[in-house]
Each structure stands twice: as structure tokens, then as C-alpha cells.
N, C-alpha and C positions, 0 to 999 in steps of 0.2 A: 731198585736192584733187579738185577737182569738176569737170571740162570740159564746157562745154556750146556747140554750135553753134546760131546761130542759122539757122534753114531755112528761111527766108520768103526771096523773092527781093531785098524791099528792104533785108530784114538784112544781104543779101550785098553790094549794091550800096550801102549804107551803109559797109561795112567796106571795098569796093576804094574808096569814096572817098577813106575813110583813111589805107588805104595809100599813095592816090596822093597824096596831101596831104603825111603826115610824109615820104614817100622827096621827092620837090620839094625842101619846105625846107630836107632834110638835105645833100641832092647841091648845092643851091645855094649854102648855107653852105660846105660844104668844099671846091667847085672852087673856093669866091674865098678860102679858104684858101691853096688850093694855089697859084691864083696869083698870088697876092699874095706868098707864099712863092719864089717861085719867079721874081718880078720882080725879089723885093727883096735876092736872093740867100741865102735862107734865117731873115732876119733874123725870129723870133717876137712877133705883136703882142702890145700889153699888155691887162692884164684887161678896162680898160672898153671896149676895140673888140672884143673876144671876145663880151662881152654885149650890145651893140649889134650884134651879129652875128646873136648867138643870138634875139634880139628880129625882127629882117629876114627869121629863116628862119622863125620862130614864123609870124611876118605872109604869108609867101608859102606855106607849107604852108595855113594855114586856108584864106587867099585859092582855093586848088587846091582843097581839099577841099569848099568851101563853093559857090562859084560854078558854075554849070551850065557857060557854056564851057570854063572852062578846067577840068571836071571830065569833059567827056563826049570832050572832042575831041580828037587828037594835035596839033596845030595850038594849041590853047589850049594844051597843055601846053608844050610847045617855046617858044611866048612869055611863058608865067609862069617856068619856068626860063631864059631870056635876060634877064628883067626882073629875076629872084630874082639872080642871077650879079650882075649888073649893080649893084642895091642892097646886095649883099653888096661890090661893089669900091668903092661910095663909100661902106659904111660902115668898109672897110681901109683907105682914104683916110684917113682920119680920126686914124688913128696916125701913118702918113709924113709927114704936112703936106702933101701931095699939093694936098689941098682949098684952103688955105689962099689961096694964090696963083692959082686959077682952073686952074691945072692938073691934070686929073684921069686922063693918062695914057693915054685911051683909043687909044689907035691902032688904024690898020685889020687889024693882024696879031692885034692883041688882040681885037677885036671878031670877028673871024671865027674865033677861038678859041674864045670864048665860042660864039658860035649853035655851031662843032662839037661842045664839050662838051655843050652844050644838044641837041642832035639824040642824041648817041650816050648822055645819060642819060635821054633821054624810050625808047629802045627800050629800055633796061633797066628803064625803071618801067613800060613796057605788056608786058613779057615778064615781071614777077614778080607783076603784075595776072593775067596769063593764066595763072599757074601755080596764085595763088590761088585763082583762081574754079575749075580743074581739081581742086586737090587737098580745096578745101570739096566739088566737088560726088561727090568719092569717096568722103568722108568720110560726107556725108550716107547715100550706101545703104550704106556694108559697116558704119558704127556701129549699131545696133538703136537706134529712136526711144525715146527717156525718158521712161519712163511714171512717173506721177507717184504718189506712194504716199501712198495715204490718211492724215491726221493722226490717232493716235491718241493721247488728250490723255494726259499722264502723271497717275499715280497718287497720291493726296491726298498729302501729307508728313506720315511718321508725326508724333507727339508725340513730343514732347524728355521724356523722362525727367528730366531732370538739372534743378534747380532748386537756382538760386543760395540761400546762405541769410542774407538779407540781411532786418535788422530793418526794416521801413517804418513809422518812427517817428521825429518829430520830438526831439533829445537836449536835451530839456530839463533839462538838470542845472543844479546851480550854478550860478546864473546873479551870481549877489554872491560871488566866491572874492576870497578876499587873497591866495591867492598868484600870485605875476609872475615875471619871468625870474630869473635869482640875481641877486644885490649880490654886488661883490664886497667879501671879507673882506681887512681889513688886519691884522694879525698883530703 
């Protein structure tokens, strides 16, 4: 097994984007897990709002990872996980029949749950950002840089000894035989 850091700054700043991307989608997805769990009094949704789930945090993780605001700022992040939570409750909606009826349960106690959830998972994604970037940039000096080892091309492949002994010749025998499968004898 091979580890290799990348030591450019953008390598780095590529990778916290990352991270700050998949933690988003993942924290967005399972607070509306949890609260949805925890509305509906533990009741577990079924497969396809799990996957439409998984699809909304796919979507709010790149969204985080990709976009300059909501990549560089806490302020963006805190509104991509409010909006992530949020697309994650109307797509748990979607099990309950919440949606159905125009009701989608938002209240003000929930909503200001949500931005709290959202506030105390943005300082957990810029606290494991800042550990990143500390424990890449320690890595970088106490690992010795990888030097790259000259290719040296491998060695002809011997000859095979071994030779099949096989006739390379068309079997032209008999080509007019009388004889065919048996008849059967009657007795």
C-alpha cells in the first residue's frame, strides 16, 4: 500500500474542499434523519426516501464542494447545511404524506432547530478543516519527500523451452469411409 500526499497548496485546498462537501451532505442528510425520526416518533423511512435522500445530500455536498461561496465562507456553509436540512425534510416528507396535503410541518421551533443544527455542524466541519490542513501540513515535513525511482526496464523473457508436440498438418485421411455409427443388431 502506497500513501502519497499531495504538497501543492491547491492539492490541499482541493481536498478541504472535499471534505467540506462530503461532511455537509453527510450531516445534512442525518440531522433530517434524525429529525424526522424524532418527529415522527422513531418511525424508520422506507427505501425509496432513503435514496432520495442520499441523492439531496449527493446534491448539497457537491453544491458545498464545488461553489466558491458556499466553499470559502462560514456563512455559505451555514446556508448550504440550512438549505441541505431543509431538502433533506421535504424529501422525509415524502414518506409521511406530509407533502401531500400542503403540509410540510415546518414550524418556528423546527426551523430554529434546524439553523441550530446547522450553526453547531458548520463549527464541526471548520474544526475537522482546521485539523486537516494542521495534521497534512505536519505530515508534509516529518514524511521525507518521494523521490521518484528511476524505471529500469525488465529483462527480455527467456524462451520457453517446452514445445507443444502437435502435428501442423491438414488430416486428410479417408475421406470416402463406409463406416458410420453402429446399426443396431436384431438377434
Amino acid at each position: 500500500m502506497r500513501i502519497e500526499f499531495d504538497r501543492s497548496a491547491a492539492g490541499r485546498r482541493s481536498a478541504v474542499a472535499r471534505l467540506r462537501g462530503g461532511s455537509a451532505g453527510a450531516i445534512s442528510g442525518t440531522a433530517s434523519i434524525a429529525a424526522h425520526g424524532w418527529a415522527s416518533g422513531g418511525m424508520a423511512p422506507d427505501s425509496t426516501t432513503l435514496a432520495l435522500l442520499a441523492a439531496a445530500s449527493a446534491v448539497v455536498g457537491a453544491l458545498v464542494a464545488g461553489l466558491a461561496p458556499l466553499r470559502d465562507t462560514a456563512a455559505g456553509l451555514i446556508t448550504a447545511l440550512v438549505g441541505g436540512q431543509l431538502l433533506g425534510h421535504v424529501a422525509m416528507g415524502f414518506s409521511s404524506g406530509h407533502l401531500h396535503h400542503g403540509d410540510t410541518q415546518l414550524t418556528p421551533q423546527m426551523l430554529a432547530a434546524h439553523i441550530v443544527a446547522a450553526c453547531v455542524a458548520a463549527v464541526v466541519i471548520r474544526g475537522a478543516e482546521a485539523a486537516y490542513r494542521i495534521g497534512t501540513a505536519v505530515l508534509a515535513r516529518v514524511l521525507p519527500v518521494r523521490h521518484r525511482v528511476p524505471v529500469v526496464p525488465d529483462a527480455a523473457p527467456l524462451r520457453t523451452t517446452h514445445r507443444d508436440r502437435v502435428i501442423l498438418r491438414i488430416l486428410a485421411a479417408e475421406t470416402l469411409r463406409t463406416r458410420g455409427p453402429p446399426l443396431l443388431v436384431h438377434v
